[in-house]
N, CA, C and O of each residue as an XYZ file, in Angstrom:
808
protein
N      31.121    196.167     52.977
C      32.018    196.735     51.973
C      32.468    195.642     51.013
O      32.884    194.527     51.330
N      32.321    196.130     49.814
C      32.920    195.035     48.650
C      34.257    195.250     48.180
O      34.707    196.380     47.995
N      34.985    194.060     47.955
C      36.603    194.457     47.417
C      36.578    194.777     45.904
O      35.554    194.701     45.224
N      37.963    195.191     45.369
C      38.385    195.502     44.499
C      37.756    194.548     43.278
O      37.119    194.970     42.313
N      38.107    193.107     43.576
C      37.892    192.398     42.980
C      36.849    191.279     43.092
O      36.892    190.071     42.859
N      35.743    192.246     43.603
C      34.263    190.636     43.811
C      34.772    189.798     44.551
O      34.326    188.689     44.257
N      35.623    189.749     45.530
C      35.689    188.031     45.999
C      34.179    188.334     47.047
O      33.068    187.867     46.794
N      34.408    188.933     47.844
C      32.546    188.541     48.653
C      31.534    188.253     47.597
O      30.878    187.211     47.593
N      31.444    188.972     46.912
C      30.004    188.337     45.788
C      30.064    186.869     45.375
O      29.193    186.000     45.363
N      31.880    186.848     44.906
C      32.111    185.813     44.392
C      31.463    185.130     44.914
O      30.425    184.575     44.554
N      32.481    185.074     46.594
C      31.557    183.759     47.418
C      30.540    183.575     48.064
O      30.173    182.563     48.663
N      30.049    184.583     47.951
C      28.651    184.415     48.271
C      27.685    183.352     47.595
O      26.945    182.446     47.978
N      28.064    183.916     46.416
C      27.647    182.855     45.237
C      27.949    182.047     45.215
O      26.872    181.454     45.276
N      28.815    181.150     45.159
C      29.746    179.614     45.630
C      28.826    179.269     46.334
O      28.037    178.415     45.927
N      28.652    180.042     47.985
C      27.759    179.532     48.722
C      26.710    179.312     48.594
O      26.319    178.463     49.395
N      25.624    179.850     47.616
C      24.550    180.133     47.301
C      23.883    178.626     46.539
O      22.828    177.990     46.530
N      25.313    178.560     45.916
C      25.157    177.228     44.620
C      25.457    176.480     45.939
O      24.925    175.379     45.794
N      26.113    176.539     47.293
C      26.408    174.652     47.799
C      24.510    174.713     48.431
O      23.847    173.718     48.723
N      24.116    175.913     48.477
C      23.071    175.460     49.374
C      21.826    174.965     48.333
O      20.836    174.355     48.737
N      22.036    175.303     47.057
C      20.917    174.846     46.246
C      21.316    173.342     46.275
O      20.308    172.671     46.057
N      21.973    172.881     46.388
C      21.918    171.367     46.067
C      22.143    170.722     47.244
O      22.514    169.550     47.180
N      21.931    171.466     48.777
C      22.122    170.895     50.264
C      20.408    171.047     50.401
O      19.715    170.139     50.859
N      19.742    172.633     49.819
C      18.438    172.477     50.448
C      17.501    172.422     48.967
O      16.360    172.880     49.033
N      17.788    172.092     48.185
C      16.698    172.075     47.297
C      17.269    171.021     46.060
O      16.711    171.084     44.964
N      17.939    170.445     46.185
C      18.342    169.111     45.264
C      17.881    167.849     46.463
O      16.873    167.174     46.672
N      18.953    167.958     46.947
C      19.298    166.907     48.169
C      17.546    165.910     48.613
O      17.067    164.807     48.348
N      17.178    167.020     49.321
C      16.115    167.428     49.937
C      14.688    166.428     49.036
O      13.832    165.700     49.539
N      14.859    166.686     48.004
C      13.732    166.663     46.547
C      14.269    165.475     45.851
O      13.978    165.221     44.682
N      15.361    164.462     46.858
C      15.488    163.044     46.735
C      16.402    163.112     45.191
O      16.610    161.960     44.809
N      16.997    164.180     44.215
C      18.160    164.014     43.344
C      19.537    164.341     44.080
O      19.993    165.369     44.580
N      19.877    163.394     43.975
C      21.316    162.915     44.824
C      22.123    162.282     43.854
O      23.249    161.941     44.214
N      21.656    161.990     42.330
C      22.814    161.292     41.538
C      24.170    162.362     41.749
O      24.145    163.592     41.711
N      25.307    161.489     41.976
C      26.437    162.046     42.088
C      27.077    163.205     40.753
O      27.862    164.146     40.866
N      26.511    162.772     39.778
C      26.613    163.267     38.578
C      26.322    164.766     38.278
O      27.032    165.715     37.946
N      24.831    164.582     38.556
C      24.148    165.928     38.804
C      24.482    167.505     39.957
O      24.350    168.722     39.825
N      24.952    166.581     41.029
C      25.607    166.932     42.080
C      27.015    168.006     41.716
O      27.211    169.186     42.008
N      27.726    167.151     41.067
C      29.059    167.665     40.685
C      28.879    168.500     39.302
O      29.761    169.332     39.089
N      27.750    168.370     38.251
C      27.559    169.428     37.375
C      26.937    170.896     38.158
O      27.196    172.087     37.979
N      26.401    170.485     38.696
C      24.972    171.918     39.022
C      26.328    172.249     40.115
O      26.849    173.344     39.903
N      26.836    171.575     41.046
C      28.287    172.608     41.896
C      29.072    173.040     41.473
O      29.829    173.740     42.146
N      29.279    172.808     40.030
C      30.694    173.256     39.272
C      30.251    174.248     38.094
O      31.146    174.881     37.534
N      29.165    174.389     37.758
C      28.392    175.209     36.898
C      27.903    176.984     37.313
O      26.708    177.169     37.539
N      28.481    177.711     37.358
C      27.695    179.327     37.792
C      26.408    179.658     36.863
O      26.486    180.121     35.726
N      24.898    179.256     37.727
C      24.089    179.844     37.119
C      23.743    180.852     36.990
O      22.636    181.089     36.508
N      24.755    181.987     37.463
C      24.636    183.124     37.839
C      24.906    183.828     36.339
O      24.582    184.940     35.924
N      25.753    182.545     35.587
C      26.275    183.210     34.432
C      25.521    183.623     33.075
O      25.799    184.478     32.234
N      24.329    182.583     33.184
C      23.136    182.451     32.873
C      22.276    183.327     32.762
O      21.467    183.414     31.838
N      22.355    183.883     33.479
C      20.718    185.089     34.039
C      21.345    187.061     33.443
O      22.357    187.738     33.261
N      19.968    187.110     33.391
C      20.748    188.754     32.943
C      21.247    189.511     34.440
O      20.749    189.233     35.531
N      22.508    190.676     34.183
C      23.470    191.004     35.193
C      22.672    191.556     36.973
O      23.227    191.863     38.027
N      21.144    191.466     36.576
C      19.711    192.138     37.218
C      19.865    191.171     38.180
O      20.044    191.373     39.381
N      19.783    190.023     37.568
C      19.246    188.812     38.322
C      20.739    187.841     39.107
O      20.741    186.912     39.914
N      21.232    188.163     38.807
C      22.804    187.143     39.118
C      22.528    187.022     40.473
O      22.943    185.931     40.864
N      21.728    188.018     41.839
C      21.784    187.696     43.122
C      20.490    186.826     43.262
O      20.257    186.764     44.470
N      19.698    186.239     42.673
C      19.145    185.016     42.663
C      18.898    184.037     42.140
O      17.970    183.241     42.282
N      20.244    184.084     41.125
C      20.527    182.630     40.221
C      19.526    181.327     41.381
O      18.519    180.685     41.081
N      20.303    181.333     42.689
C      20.093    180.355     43.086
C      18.410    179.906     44.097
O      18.139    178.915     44.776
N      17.551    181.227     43.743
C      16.716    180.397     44.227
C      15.610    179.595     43.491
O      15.601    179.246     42.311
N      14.572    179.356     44.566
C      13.836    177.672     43.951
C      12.503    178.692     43.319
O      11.450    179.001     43.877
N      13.065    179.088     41.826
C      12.224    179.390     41.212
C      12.209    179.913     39.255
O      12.899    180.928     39.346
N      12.032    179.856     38.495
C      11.824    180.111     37.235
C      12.864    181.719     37.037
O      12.690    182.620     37.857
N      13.625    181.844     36.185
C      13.755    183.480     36.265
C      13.914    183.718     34.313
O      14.396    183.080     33.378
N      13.234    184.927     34.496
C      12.903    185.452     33.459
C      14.002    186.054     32.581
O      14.506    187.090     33.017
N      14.478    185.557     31.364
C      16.215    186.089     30.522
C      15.183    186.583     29.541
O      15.147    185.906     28.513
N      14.311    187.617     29.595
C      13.289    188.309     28.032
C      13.245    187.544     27.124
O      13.747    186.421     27.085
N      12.577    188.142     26.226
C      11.692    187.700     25.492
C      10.995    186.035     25.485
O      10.847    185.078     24.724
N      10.775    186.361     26.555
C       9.166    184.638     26.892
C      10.228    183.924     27.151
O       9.997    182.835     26.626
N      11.400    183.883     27.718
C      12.688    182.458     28.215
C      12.470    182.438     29.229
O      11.491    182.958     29.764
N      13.417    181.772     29.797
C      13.410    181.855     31.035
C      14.487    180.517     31.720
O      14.339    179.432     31.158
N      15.089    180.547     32.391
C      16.035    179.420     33.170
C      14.782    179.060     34.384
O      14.274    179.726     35.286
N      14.579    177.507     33.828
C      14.143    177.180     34.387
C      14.859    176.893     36.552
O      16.037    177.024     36.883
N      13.879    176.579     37.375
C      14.422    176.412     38.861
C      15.375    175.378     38.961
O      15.218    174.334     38.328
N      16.359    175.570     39.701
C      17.362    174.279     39.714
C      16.979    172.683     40.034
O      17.723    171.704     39.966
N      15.545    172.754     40.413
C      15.088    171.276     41.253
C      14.758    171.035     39.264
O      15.599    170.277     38.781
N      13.884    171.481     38.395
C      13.573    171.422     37.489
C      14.792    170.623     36.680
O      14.732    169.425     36.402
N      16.049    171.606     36.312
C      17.230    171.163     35.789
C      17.545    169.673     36.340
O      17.724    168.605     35.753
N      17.541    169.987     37.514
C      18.407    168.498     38.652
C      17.425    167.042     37.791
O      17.892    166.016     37.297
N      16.196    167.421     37.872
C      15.212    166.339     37.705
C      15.575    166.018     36.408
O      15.923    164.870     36.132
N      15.544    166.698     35.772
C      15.963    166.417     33.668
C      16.982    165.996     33.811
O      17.073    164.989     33.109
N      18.323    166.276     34.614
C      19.557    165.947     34.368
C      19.515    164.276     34.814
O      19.911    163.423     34.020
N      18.943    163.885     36.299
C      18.898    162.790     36.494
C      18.564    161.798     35.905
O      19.234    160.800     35.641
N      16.967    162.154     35.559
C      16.099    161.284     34.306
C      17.314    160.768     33.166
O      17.875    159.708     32.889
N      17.351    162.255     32.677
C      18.356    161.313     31.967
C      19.458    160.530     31.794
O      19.577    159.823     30.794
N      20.527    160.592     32.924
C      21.652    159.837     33.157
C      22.304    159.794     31.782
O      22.036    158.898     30.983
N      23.371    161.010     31.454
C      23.815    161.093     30.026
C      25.563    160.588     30.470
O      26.324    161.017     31.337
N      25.745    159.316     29.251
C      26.402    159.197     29.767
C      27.902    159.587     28.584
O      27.614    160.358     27.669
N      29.118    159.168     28.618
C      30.018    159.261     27.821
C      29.719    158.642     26.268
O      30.316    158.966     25.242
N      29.113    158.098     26.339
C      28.802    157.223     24.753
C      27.582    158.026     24.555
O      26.698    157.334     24.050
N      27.192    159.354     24.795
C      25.539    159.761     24.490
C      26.185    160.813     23.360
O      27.178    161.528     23.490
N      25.326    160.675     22.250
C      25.174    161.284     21.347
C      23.592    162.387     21.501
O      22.515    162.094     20.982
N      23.718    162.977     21.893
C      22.748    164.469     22.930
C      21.922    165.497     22.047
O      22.530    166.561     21.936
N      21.186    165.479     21.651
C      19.975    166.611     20.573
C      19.535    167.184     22.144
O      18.854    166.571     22.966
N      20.250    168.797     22.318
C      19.289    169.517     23.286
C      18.062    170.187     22.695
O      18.097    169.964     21.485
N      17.428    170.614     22.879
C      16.368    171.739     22.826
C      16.489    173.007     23.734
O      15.636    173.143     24.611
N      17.428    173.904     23.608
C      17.690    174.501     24.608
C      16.436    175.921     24.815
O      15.996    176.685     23.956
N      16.097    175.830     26.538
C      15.481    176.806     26.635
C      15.301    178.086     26.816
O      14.442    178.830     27.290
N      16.853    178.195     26.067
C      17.177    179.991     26.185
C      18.321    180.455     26.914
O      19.000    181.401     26.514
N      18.584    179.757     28.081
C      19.680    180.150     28.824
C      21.440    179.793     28.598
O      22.489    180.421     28.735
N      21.039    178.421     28.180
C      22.606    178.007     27.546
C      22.904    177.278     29.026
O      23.971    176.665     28.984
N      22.340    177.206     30.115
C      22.901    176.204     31.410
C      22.846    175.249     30.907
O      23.935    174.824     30.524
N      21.777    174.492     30.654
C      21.205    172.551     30.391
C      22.849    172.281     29.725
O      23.631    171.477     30.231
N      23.108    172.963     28.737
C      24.185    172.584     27.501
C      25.532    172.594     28.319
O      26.391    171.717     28.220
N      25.607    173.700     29.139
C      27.002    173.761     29.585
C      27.106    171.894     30.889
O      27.911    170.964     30.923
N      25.822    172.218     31.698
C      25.736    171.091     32.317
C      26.336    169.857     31.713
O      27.318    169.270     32.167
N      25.661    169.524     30.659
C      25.677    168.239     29.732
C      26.959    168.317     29.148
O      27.721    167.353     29.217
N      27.264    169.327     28.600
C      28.592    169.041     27.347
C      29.774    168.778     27.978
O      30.546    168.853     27.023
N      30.595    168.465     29.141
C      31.819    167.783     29.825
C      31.607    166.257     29.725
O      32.534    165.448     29.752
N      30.089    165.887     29.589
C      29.746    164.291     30.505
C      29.505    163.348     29.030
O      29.695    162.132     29.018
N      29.126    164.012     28.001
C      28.565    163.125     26.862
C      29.667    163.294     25.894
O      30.664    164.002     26.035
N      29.320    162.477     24.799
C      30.377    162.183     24.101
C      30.133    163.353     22.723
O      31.037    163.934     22.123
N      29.091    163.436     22.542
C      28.131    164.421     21.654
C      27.403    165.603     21.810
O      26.552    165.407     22.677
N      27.350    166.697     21.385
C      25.998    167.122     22.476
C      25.952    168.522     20.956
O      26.887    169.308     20.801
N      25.040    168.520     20.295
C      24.300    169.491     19.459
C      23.356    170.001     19.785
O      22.400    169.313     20.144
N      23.288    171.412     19.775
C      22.104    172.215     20.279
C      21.352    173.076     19.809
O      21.917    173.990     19.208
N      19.971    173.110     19.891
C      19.294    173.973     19.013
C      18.204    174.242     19.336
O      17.404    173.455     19.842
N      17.968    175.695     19.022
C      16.623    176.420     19.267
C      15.346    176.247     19.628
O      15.087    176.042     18.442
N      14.220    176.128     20.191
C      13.151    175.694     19.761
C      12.628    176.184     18.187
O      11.932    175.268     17.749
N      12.692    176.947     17.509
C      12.811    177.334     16.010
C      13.048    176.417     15.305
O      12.257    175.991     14.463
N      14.670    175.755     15.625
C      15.144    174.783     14.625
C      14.861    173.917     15.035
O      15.446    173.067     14.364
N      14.127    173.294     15.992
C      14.309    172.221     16.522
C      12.897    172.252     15.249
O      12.878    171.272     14.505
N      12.294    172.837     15.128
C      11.126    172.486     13.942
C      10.638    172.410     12.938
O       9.522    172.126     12.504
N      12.160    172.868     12.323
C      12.623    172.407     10.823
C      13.396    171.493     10.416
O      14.367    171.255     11.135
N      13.292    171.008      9.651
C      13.172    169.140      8.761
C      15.000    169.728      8.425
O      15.409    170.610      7.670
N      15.700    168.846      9.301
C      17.054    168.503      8.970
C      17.511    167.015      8.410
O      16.875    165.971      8.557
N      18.860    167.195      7.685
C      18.868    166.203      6.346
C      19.757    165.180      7.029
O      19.909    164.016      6.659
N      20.587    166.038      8.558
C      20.948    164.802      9.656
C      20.596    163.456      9.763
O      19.379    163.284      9.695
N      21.316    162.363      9.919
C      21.055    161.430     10.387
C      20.895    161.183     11.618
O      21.743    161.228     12.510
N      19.603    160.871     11.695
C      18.872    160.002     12.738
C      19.383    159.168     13.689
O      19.128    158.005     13.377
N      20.069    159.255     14.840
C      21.247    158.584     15.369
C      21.694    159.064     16.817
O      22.614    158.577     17.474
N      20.787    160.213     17.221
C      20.833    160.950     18.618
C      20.595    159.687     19.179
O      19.920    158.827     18.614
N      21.389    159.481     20.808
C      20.708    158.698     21.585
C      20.002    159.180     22.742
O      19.535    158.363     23.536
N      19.829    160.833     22.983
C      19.145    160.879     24.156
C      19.050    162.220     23.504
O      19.904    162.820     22.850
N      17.350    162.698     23.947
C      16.811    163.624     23.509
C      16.739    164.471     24.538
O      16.596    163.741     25.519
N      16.757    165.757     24.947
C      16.658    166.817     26.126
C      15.684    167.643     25.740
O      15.989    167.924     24.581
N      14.677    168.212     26.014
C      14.328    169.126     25.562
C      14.076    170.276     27.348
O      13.261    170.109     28.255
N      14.871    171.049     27.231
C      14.525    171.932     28.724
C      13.896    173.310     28.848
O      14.347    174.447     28.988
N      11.996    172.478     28.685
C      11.103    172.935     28.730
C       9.975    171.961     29.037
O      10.146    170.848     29.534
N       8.426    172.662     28.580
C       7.588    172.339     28.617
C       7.051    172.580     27.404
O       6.941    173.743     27.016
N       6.416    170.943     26.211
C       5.652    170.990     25.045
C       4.930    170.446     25.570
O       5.120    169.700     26.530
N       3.304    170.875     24.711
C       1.951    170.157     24.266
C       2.608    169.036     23.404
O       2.218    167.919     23.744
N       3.390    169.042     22.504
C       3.307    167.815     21.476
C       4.844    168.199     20.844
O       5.349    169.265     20.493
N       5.473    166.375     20.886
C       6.776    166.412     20.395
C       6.460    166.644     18.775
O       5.702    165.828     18.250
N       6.897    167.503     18.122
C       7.133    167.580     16.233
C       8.129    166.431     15.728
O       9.253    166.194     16.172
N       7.511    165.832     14.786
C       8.204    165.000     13.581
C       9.520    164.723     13.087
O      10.140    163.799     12.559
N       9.751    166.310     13.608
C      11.529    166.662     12.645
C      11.908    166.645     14.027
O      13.051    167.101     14.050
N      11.498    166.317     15.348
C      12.668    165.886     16.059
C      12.989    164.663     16.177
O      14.116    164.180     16.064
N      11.308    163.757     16.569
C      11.752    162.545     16.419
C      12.640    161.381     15.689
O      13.296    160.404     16.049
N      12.215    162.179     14.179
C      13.591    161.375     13.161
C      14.631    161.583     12.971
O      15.309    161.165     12.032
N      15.091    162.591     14.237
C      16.675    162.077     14.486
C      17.165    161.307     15.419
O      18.333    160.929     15.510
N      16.103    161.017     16.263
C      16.746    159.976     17.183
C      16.724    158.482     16.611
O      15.842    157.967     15.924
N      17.842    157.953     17.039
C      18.204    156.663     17.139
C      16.836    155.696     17.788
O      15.935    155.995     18.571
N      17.103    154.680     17.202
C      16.122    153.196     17.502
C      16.288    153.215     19.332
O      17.337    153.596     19.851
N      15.228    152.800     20.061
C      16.138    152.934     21.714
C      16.259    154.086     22.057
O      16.299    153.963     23.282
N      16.386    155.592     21.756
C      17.076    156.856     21.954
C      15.991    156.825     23.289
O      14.982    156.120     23.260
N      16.286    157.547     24.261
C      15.935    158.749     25.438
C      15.417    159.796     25.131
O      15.977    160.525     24.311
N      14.140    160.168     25.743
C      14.203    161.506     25.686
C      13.391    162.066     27.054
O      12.438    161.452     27.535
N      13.760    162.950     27.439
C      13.256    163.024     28.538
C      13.212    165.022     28.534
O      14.286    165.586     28.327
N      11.953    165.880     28.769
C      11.124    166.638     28.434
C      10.259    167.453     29.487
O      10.586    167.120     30.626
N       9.301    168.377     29.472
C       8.801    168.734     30.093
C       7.442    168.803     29.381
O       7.352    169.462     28.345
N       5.994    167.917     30.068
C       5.067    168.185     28.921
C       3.731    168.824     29.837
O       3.304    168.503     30.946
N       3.305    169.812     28.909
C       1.938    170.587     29.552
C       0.536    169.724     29.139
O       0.435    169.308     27.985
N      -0.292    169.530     29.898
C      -1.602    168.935     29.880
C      -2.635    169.660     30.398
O      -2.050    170.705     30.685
N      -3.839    169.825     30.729
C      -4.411    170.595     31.218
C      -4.128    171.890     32.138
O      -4.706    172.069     33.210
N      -3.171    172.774     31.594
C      -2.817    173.500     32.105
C      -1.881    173.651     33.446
O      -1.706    174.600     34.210
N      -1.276    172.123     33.407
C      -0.142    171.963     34.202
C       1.156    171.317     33.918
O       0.957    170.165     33.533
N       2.137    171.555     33.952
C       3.337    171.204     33.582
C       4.221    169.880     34.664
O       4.468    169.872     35.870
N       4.499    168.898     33.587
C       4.891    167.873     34.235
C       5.920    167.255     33.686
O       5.854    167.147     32.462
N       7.194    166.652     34.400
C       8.332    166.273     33.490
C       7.733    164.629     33.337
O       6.998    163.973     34.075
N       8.476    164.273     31.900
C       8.056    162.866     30.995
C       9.582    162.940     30.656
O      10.502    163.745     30.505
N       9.118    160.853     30.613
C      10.827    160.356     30.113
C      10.056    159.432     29.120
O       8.978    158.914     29.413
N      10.683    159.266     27.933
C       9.927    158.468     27.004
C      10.748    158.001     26.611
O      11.715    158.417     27.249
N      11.216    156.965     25.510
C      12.022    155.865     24.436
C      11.827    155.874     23.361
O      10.725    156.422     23.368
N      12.179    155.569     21.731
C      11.998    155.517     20.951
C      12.106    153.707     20.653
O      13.092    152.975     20.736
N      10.837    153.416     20.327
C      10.600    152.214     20.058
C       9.969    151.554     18.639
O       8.803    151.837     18.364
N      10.470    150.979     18.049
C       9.583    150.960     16.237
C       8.909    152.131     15.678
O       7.795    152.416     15.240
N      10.358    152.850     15.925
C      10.112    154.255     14.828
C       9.098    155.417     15.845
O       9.215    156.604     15.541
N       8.056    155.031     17.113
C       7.171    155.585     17.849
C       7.886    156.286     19.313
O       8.622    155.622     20.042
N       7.542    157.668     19.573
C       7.776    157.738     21.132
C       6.928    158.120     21.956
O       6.323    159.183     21.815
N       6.735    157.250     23.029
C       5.577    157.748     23.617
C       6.344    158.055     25.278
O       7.266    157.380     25.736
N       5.678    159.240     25.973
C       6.181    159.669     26.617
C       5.591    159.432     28.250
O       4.384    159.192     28.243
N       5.877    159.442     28.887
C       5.482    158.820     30.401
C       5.549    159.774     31.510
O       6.554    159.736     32.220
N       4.344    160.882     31.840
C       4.991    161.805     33.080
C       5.182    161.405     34.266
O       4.554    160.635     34.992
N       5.934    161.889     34.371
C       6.070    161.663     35.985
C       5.422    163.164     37.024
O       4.423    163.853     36.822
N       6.409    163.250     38.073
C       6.159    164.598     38.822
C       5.631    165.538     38.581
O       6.287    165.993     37.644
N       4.629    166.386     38.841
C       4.535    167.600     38.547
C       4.875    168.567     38.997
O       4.629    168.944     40.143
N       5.540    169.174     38.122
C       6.468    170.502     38.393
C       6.538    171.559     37.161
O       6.307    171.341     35.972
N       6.913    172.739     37.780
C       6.505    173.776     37.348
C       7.874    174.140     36.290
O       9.000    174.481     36.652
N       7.333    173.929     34.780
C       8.714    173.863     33.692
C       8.014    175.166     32.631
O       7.104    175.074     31.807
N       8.672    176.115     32.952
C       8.396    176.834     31.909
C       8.200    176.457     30.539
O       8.957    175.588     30.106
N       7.261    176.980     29.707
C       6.380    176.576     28.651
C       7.213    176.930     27.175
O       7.244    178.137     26.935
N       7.848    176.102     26.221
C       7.934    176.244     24.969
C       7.208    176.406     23.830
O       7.172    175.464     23.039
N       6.429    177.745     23.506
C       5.233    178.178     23.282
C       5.288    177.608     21.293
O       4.440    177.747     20.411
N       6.237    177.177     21.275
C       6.384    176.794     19.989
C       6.140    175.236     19.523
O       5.838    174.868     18.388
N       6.338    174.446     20.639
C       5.321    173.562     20.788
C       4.414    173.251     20.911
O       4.099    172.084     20.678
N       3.558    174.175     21.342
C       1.968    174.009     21.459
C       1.227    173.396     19.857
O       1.574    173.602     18.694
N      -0.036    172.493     20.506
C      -0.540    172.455     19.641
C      -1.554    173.064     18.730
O      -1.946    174.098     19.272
N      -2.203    172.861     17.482
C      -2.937    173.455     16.909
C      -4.255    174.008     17.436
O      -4.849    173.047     17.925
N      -4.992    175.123     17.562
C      -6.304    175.378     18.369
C      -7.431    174.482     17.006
O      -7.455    174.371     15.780
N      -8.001    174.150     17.864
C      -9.167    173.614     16.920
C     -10.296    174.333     17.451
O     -10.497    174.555     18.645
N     -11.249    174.792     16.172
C     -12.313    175.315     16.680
C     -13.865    174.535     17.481
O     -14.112    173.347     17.274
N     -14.345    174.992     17.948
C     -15.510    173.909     18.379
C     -16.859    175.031     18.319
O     -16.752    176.256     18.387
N     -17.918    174.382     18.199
C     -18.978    175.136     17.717
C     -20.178    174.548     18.891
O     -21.336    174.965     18.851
């Protein structure tokens, strides 16, 4: 029987969130304290359409329509760590639809602007001066008009697809260039607006 006022759901859910980060953070070796205390204090439940709220928390991708999707919490945990955002971070998200990554991030940084994959691919008159780039997804290829807003040194840390598998990358901005470095492979839902150009072959 449920009360008047959700408290069993409530806590169910509470519980739901301590066990994602007892059996599927912890576990998967992200233990920054940081990450820990965002993803426990965060309801991803709030995130997801009202369908899905009874499995915010498991270890898997869930679908918010039209081609989004919140990515799995080990996914988030891993981006959040990589990047280590700290109070002096001036933050360019790429958000992937859900609005979690942003809520995560925006208590801890000093900055934090967010935008579409859409806008993220139109030429803004911003200065160039982000120090840590997010993007929470998976691109074939970073675009132009993001890179020239980051700062000399900036972070960025990403999800990038290669032969048909998805892998998170942490890269730097170094003499104007960023080149990106994967690591793990894991399963990051795809930002189809990144993809690159088809070339024909004969």
């Amino acid at each position: 029987m449920t009360s008047v006022n959700n408290e069993p759901a409530t806590s169910g859910l509470a519980a739901a969130r301590k066990a994602m980060i007892d059996s599927q953070l912890r576990v998967s070796g992200v233990n920054a304290d940081l990450v820990r205390e965002r993803m426990g204090a965060v309801p991803r439940e709030d995130f997801v359409p009202s369908s899905a709220r009874g499995i915010a928390y498991m270890d898997r991708a869930i679908p918010l329509g039209n081609g989004r999707f919140l990515a799995a919490p080990l996914v988030q945990g891993r981006m959040l760590e990589e990047a280590d955002p700290q109070p002096s971070d001036r933050v360019l998200l790429v958000d992937g639809g859900s609005g979690y990554m942003a809520e995560l991030l925006r208590p801890v940084v000093g900055e934090l602007e967010v935008v579409s994959p859409q806008e993220a691919l139109e030429k803004s008159r911003k200065k160039g001066d982000f120090t840590l780039l997010l993007i929470d997804g998976a691109i074939e290829q970073l675009p132009e008009t993001l890179s020239v807003r980051l700062g000399e040194g900036a972070r960025v840390v990403t999800g990038i697809v290669a032969a048909g598998l998805t892998r998170l990358a942490i890269g730097r901005k170094v003499a104007g260039e960023i080149s990106l470095l994967p690591l793990a492979e894991i399963g990051i839902p795809v930002l189809p607006e990144f993809a690159k150009p088809k070339s024909w072959s004969f």
